[in-house]
N, C-alpha and C positions, 0 to 999 in steps of 0.2 A: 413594423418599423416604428420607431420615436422618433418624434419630429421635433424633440424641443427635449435635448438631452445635454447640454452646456459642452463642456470640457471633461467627461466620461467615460469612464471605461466599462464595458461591457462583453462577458468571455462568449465564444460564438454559439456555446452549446445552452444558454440562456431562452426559454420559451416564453416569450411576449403574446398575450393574447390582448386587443383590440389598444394596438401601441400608439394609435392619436389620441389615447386619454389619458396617457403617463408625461410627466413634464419630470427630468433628473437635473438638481442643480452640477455643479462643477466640483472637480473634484472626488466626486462619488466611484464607487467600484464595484459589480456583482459580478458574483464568482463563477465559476461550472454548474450548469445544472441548476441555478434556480428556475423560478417561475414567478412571473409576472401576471395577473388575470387582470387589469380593468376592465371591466364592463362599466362602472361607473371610476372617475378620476382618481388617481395616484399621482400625487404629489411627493417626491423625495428630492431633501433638501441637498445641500452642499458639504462634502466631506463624510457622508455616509458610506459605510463599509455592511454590504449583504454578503453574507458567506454562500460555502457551495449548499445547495437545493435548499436554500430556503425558498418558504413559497407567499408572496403575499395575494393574495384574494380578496377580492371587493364582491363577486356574486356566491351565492347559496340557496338553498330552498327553503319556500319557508311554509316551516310543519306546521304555523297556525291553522293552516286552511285543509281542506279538503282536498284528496288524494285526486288526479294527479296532480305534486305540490309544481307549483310554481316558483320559478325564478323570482329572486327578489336581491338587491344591489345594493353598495353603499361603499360611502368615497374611503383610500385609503390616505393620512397625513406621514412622511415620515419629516422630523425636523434634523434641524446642521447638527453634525457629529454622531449620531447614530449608531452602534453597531447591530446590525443582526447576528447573531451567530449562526454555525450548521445547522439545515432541519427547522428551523423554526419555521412558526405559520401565523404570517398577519392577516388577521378576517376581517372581514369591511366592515367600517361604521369607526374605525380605531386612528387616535392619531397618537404618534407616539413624542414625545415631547426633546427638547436639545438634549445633546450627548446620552441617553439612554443607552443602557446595555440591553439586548435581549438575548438570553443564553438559548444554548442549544438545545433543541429540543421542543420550546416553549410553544404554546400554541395562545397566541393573543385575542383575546376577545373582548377587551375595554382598552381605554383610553390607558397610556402610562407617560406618567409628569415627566418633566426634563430633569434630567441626573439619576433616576431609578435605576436598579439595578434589578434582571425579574431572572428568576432562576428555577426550576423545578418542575417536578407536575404534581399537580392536586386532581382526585376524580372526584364529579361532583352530579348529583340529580338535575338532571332536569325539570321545573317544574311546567313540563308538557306534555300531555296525552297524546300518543296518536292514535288515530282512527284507522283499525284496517278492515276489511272484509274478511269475515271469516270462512269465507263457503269452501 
């Protein structure tokens, strides 16, 4: 449940995970089928449009360390005007800036300015090793 969700619409097939850490200004709308993760804070502003299954996320594991990896968290920002579009995926640590577009598909992993427009997918290296046992 969100305890501090203004004047919002919210469709009932929406997956909220740890919902006292989401604050939704007014006026905002998520569609069918997204996903909500906070484990650390989400913040979305007023007049924000999340389409169906986008998913924002604030936890993930982190492949610095030594196997088994551990959970590690970080806050999500969305600001006023917003679109997410279908499918897209906000990863913690990212604040997305006024009226931004995020197209479908996109998978976010940096901060993006207010009035960007972020469209596509690019595949890119990691530069991270990971450690497995080889036995």
């Amino acid at each position: 449940m969100v305890k501090d969700s203004g004047q919002s619409v919210c469709h009932w097939t929406v997956e909220i995970k740890y919902g006292n850490q989401i604050k939704i200004g007014d006026f905002t709308s998520i569609a069918p089928y997204a996903c909500i993760g906070a484990k650390s804070p989400i913040t979305i502003g007023n007049y924000v449009r999340i389409s169906r299954g986008a998913i924002l996320e604030t936890a993930g594991l982190d492949l610095k360390k030594e196997p088994p990896y551990k959970h590690k968290s970080k806050p999500i920002i969305i600001e006023d005007g917003v679109w997410i579009a279908s499918n897209a995926i906000i990863l913690g640590g990212v604040t997305i800036g006024k009226n931004a577009i995020i197209g479908a598909g996109v998978v976010v992993t940096k901060d993006v300015m207010s009035g960007d427009v972020v469209v596509g997918q690019s595949n890119r290296i990691l530069d991270i090793k990971i450690k497995r046992d080889t036995n």
